[in-house]
C-alpha positions as a Markdown table, in Angstrom:
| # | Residue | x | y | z |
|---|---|---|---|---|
| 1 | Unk | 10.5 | 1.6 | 31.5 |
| 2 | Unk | 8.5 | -1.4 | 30.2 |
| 3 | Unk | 8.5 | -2.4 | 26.6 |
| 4 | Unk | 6.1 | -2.2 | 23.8 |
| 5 | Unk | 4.0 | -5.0 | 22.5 |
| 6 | Unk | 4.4 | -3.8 | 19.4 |
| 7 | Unk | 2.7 | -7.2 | 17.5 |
| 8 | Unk | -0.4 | -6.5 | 15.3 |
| 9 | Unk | -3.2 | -8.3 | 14.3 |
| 10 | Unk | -4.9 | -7.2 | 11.0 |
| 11 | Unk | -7.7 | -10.2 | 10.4 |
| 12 | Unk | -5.8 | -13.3 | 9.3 |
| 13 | Unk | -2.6 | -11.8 | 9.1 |
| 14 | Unk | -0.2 | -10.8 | 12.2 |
| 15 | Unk | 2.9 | -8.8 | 11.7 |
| 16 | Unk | 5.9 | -8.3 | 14.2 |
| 17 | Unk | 4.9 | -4.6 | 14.5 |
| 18 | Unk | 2.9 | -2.0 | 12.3 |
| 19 | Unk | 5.6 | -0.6 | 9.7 |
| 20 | Unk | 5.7 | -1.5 | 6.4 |
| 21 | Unk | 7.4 | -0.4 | 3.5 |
| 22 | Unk | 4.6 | 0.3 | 0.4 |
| 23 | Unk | 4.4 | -1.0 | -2.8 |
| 24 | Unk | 6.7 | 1.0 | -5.2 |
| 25 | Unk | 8.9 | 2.8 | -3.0 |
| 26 | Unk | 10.8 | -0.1 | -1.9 |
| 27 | Unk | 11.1 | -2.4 | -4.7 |
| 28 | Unk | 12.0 | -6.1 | -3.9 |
| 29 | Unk | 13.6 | -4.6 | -0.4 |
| 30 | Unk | 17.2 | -5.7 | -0.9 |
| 31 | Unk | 18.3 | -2.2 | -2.2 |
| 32 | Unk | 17.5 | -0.9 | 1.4 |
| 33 | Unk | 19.2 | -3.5 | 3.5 |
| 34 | Unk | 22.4 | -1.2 | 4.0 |
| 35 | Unk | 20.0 | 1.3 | 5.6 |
| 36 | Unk | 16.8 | -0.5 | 6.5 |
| 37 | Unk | 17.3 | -3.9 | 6.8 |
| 38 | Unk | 13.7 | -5.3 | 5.9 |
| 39 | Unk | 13.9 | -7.6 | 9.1 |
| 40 | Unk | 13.3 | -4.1 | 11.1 |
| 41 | Unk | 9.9 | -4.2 | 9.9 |
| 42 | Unk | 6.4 | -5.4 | 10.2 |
| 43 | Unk | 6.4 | -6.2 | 6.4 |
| 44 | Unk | 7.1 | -5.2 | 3.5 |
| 45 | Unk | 4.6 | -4.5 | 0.1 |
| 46 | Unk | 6.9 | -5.7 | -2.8 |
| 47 | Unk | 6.9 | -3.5 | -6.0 |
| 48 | Unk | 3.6 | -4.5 | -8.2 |
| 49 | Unk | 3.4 | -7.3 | -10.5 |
| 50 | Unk | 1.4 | -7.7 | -13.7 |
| 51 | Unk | 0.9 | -11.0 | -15.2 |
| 52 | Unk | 3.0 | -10.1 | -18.2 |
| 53 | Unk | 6.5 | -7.9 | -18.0 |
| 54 | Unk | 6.1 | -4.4 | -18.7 |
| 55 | Unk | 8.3 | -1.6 | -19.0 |
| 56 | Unk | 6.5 | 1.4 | -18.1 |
| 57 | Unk | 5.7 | 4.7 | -19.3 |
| 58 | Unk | 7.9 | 6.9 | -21.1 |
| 59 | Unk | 9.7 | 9.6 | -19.4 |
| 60 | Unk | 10.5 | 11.4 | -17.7 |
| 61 | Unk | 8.1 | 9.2 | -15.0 |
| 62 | Unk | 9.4 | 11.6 | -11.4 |
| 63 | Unk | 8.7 | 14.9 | -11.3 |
| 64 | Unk | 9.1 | 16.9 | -7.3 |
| 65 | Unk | 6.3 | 19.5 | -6.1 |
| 66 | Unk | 6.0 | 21.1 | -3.0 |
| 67 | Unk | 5.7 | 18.8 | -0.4 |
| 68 | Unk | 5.1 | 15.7 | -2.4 |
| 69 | Unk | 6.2 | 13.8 | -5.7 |
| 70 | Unk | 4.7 | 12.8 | -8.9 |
| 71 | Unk | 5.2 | 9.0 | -10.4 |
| 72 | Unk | 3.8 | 8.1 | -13.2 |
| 73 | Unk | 5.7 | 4.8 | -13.0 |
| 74 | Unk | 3.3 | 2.9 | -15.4 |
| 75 | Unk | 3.5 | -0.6 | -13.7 |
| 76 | Unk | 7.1 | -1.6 | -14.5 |
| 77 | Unk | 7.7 | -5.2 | -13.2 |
| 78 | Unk | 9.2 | -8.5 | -14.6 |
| 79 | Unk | 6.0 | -10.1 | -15.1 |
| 80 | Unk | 4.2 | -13.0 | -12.8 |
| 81 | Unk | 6.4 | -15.5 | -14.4 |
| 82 | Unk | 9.9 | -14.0 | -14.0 |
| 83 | Unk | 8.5 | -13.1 | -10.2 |
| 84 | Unk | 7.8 | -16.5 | -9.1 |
| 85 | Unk | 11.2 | -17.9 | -11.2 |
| 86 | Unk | 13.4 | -16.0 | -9.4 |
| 87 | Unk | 12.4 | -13.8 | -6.5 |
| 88 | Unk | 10.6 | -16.0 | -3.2 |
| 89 | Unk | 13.9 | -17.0 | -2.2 |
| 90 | Unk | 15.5 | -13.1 | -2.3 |
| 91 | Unk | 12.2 | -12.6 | -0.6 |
| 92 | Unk | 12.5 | -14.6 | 2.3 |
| 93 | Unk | 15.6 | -14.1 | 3.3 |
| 94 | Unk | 14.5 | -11.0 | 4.3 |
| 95 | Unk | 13.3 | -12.0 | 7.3 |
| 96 | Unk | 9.7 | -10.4 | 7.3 |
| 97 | Unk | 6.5 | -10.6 | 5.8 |
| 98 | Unk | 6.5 | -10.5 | 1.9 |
| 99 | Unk | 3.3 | -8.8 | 1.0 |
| 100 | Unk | 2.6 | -9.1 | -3.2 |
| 101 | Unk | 1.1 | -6.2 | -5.0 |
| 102 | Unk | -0.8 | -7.3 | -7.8 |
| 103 | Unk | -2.2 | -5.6 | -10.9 |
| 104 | Unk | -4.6 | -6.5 | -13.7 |
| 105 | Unk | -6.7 | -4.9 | -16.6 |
| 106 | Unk | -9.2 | -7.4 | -16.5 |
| 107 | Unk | -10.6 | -10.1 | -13.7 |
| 108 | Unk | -9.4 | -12.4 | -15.2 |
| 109 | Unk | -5.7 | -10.9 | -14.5 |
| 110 | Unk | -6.3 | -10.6 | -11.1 |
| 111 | Unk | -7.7 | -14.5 | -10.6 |
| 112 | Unk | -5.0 | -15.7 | -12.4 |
| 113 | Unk | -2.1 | -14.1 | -10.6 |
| 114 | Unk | -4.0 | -14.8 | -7.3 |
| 115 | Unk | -3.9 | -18.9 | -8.2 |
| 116 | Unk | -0.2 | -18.9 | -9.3 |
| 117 | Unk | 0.7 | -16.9 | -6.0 |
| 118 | Unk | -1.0 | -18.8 | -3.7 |
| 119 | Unk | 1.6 | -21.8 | -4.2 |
| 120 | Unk | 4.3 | -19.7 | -3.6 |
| 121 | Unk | 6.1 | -20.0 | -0.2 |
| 122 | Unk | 6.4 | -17.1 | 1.9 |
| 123 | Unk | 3.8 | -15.1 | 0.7 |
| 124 | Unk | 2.3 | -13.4 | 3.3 |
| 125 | Unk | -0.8 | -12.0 | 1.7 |
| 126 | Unk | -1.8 | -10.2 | -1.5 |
| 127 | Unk | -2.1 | -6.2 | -2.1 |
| 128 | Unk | -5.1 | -6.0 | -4.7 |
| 129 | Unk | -4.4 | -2.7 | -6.7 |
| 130 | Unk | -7.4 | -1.9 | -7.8 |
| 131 | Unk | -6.4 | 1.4 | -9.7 |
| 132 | Unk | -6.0 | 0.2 | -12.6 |
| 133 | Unk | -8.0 | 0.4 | -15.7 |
| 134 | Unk | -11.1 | -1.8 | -16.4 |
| 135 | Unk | -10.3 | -2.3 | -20.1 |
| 136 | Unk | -13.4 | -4.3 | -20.7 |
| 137 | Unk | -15.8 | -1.6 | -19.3 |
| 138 | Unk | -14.4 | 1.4 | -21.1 |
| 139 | Unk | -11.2 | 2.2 | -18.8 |
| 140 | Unk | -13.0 | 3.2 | -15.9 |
| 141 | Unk | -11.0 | 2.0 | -12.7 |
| 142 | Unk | -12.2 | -0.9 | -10.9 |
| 143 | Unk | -11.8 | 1.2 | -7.7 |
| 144 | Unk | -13.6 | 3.8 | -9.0 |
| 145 | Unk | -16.9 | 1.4 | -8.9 |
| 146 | Unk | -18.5 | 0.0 | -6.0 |
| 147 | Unk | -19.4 | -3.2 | -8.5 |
| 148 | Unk | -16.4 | -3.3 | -10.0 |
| 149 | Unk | -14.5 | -3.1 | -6.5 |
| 150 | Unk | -16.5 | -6.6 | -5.5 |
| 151 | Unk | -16.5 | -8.2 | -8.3 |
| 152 | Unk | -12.5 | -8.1 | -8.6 |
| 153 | Unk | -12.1 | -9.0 | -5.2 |
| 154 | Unk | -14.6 | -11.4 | -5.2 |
| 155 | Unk | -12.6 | -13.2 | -7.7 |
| 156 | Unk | -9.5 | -12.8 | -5.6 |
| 157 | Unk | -11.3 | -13.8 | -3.0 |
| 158 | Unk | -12.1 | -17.4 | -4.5 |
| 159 | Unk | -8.6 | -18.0 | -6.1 |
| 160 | Unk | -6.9 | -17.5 | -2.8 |
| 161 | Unk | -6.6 | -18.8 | 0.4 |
| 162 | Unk | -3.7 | -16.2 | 1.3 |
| 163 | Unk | -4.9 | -13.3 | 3.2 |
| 164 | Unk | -6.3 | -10.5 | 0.7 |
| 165 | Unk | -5.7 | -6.8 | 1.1 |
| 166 | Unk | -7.6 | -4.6 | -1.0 |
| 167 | Unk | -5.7 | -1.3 | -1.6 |
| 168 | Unk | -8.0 | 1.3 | -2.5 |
| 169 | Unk | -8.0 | 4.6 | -4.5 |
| 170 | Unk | -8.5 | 8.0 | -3.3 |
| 171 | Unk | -9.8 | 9.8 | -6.8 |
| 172 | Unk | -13.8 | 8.5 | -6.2 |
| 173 | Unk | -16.7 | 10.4 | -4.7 |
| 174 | Unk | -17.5 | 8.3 | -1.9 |
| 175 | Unk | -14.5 | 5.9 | -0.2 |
| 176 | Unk | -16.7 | 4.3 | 2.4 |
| 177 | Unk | -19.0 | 2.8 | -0.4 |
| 178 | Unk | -16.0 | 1.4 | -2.0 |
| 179 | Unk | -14.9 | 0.2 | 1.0 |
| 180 | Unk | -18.4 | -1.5 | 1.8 |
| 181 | Unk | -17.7 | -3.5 | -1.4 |
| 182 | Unk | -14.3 | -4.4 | -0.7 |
| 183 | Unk | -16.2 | -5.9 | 2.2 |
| 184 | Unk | -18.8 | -7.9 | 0.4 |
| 185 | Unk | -16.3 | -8.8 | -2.1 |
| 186 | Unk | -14.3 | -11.1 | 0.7 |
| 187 | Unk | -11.3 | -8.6 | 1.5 |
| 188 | Unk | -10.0 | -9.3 | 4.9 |
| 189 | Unk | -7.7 | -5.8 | 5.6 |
| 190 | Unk | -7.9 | -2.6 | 3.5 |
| 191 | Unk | -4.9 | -0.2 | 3.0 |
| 192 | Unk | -5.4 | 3.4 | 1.6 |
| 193 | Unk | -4.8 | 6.0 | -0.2 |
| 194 | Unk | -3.1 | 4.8 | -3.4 |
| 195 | Unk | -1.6 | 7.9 | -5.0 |
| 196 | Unk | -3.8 | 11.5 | -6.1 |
| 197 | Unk | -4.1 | 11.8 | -9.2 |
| 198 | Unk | -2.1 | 15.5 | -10.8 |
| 199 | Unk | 0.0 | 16.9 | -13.1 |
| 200 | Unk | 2.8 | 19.6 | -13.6 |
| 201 | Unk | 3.8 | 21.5 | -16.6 |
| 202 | Unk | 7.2 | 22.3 | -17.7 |
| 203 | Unk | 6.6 | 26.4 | -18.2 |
| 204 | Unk | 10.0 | 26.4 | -20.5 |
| 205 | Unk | 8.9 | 24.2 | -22.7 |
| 206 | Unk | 5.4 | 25.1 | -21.8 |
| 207 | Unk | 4.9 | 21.3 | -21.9 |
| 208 | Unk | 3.1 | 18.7 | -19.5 |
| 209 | Unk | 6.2 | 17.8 | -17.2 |
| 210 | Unk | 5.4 | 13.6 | -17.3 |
| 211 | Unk | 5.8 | 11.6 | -20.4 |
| 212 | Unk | 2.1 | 10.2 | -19.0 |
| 213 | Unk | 1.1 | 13.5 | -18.7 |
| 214 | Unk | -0.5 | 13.3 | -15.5 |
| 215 | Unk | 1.0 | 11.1 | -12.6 |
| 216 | Unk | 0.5 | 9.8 | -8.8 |
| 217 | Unk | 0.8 | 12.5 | -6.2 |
| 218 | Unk | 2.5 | 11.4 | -2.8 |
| 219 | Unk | 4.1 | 12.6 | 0.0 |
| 220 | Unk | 3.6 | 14.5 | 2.9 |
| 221 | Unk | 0.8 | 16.6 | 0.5 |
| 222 | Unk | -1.6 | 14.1 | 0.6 |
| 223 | Unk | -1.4 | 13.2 | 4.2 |
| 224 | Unk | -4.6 | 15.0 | 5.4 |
| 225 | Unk | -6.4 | 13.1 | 2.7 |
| 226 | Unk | -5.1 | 10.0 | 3.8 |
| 227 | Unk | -6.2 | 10.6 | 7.3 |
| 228 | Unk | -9.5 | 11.5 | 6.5 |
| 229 | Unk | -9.8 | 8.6 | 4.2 |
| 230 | Unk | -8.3 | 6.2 | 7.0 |
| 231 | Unk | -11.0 | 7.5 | 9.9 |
| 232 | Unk | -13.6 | 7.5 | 7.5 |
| 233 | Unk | -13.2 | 3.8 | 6.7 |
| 234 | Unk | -12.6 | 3.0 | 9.7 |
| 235 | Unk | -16.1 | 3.9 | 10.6 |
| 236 | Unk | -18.1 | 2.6 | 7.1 |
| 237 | Unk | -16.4 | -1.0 | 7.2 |
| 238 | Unk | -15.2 | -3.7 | 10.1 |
| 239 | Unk | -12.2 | -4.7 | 8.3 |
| 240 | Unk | -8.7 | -3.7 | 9.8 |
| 241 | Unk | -6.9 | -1.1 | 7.9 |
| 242 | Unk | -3.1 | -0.1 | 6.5 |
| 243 | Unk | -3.0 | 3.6 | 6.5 |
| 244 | Unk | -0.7 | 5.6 | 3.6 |
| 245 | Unk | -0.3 | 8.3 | 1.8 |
| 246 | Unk | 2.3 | 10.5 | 3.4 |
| 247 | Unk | 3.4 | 9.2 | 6.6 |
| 248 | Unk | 7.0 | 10.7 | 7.1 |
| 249 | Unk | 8.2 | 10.6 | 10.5 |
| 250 | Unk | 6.5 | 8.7 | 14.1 |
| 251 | Unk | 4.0 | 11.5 | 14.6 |
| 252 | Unk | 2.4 | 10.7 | 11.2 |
| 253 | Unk | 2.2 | 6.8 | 11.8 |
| 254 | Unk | 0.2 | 7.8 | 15.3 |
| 255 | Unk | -2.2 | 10.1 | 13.9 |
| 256 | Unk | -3.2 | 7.4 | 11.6 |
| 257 | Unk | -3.3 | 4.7 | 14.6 |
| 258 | Unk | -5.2 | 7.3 | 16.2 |
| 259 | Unk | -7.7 | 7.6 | 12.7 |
| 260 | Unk | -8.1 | 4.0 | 12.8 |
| 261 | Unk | -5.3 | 2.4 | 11.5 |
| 262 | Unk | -3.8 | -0.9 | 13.0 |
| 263 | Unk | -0.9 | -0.4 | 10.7 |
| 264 | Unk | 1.0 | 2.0 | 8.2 |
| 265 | Unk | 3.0 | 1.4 | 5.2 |
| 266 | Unk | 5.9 | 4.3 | 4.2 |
| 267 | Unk | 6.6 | 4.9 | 1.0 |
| 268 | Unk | 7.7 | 8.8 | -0.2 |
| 269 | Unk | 9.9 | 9.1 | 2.7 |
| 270 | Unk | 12.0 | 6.6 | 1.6 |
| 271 | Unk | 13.5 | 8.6 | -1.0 |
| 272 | Unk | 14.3 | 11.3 | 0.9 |
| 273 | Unk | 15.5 | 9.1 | 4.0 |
| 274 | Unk | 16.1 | 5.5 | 3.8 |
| 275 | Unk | 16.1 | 4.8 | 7.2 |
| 276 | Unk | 12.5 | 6.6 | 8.1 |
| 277 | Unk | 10.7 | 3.1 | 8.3 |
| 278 | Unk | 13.3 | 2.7 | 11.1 |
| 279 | Unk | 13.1 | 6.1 | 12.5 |
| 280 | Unk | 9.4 | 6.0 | 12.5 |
| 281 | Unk | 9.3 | 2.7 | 14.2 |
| 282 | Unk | 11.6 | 3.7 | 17.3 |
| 283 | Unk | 9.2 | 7.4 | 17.7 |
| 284 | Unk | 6.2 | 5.0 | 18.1 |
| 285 | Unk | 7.8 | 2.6 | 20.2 |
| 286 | Unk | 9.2 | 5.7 | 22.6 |
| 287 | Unk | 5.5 | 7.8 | 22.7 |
| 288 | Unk | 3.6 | 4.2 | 23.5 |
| 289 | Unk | 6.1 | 4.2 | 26.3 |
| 290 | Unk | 6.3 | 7.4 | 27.0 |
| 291 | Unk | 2.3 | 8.0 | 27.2 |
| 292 | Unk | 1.6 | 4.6 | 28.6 |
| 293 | Unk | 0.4 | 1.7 | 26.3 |
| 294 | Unk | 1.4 | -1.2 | 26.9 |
| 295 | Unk | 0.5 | -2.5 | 23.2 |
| 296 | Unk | 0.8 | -0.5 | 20.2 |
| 297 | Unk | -2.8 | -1.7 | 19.4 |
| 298 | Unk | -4.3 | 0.1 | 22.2 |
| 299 | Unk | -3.9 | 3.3 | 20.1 |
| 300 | Unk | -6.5 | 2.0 | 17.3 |
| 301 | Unk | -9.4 | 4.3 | 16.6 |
| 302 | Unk | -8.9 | 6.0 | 20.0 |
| 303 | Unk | -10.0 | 9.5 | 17.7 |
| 304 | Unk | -13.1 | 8.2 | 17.3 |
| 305 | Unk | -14.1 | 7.6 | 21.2 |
């Protein structure tokens, strides 16, 4: 039986195949390398930086549901500085593409980080999280606004010459205007959903369950979201796409293929088996044979025609 092509091409950046690991659920990638070594993979989406150190929220930050898992993580990372100190060379002996996540409260956060980053050798690309709290315009999240969205990646855009990912939010009314602005704003791939936003309460101590309150929903709960989200892009904006948001096993990284996705990113499953990346890589392979493609990328938006 002939082999897979399983290279993709997302815009300016190419990856060996289309797993990655997310941002979050893998950290820096050397705590999987007894059970997924990182070189397996397409990529991988290192934990997010901020450009100062922070610790996080208070706990308890984890909390299980049904299907999924709430994270309300709060962003803990050693800081731009301690990053590019002390982990490109950890990084690239990986043997894949490093993908930074990066994480700012102002513009100006996301500029800078973008500048210092771009010098760094063996950066693949940036992740732009733009989740996070607009602190000059009242909180609001820049993803939340199609300006905002632009404006932020427009000055990402013009610090960088590294391949720019915007990773978009699923808690706003409309996605493919968001997306349209990622557009406009000079991202060249888009990867969604970040996390739902939720909650559970503790009914002993009849107390919100998260030290935040309320937390990131993930998992194989959110996975029909995703997939809408993903086809719907897919349609509103001509940028290639990184589909996540509760892709579990090899079935879940073809329906998004299938929505529109050139390639997928794991994260949840990890923590429930740190070999799916692997697994999941080896079903696709096997049903591109099986059902023959010759190249992965010939699955790509085939739910749309």
């Amino acid at each position: 039986m002939a082999v897979t092509d399983m290279r993709v091409a997302l815009g300016p950046l190419t990856l060996r195949n289309p797993v990655l690991a997310a941002s979050g659920a893998y950290n820096f990638g050397e705590e999987y390398a007894p059970y997924c070594p990182a070189s397996l993979l397409g990529g991988i989406m290192v934990k997010g930086l901020t450009p100062q150190p922070r610790l996080g929220n208070p706990p308890p930050r984890l909390a299980e549901t049904p299907a999924g898992l709430l994270n309300a993580v709060g962003l803990e990372n050693p800081g731009l500085e301690e990053f590019i100190r002390s982990y490109p060379p950890r990084l690239r002996a990986l043997d894949t593409a490093v993908i930074v996540n990066i994480a700012g409260f102002t513009v100006e956060d996301y500029a800078l980080m973008a500048r210092a980053l771009s010098g760094v050798e063996g950066i693949a690309a940036l992740e732009v999280n733009i989740s996070c709290p607009n602190v000059k315009h009242g909180g609001l999240a820049f993803g939340a606004d199609p300006a905002a969205a632009e404006e932020v990646l427009g000055a990402v855009r013009a610090a960088t010459p590294l391949p720019v990912i915007a990773k978009l939010s699923p808690n706003v009314a409309d996605i493919q205007a968001i997306a349209r602005a990622a557009e406009r704003g000079g991202a060249d791939i888009i990867s969604l959903i970040n996390t739902l936003l939720g909650m559970a309460i503790d009914i002993g101590s009849r107390r919100p369950l998260l030290g935040n309150i309320t937390g990131g929903l993930s998992g194989p709960a959110v996975k029909p979201v995703a997939l809408r989200m993903v086809y719907q892009v897919y349609e509103a904006a001509r940028l290639p796409i990184i589909g996540m948001g509760g892709v579990s096993k090899w079935e879940d990284a073809v329906e998004f293929l299938l929505a529109g996705a050139g390639a997928v990113a794991v994260g949840t499953a990890n923590f429930t088996n740190p070999r799916a990346p692997a697994d999941i890589l080896r079903g696709l392979d096997a049903y591109c044979r099986e059902n023959g493609f010759a190249k992965v990328e010939e699955l790509v938006g085939l739910a749309h025609k």
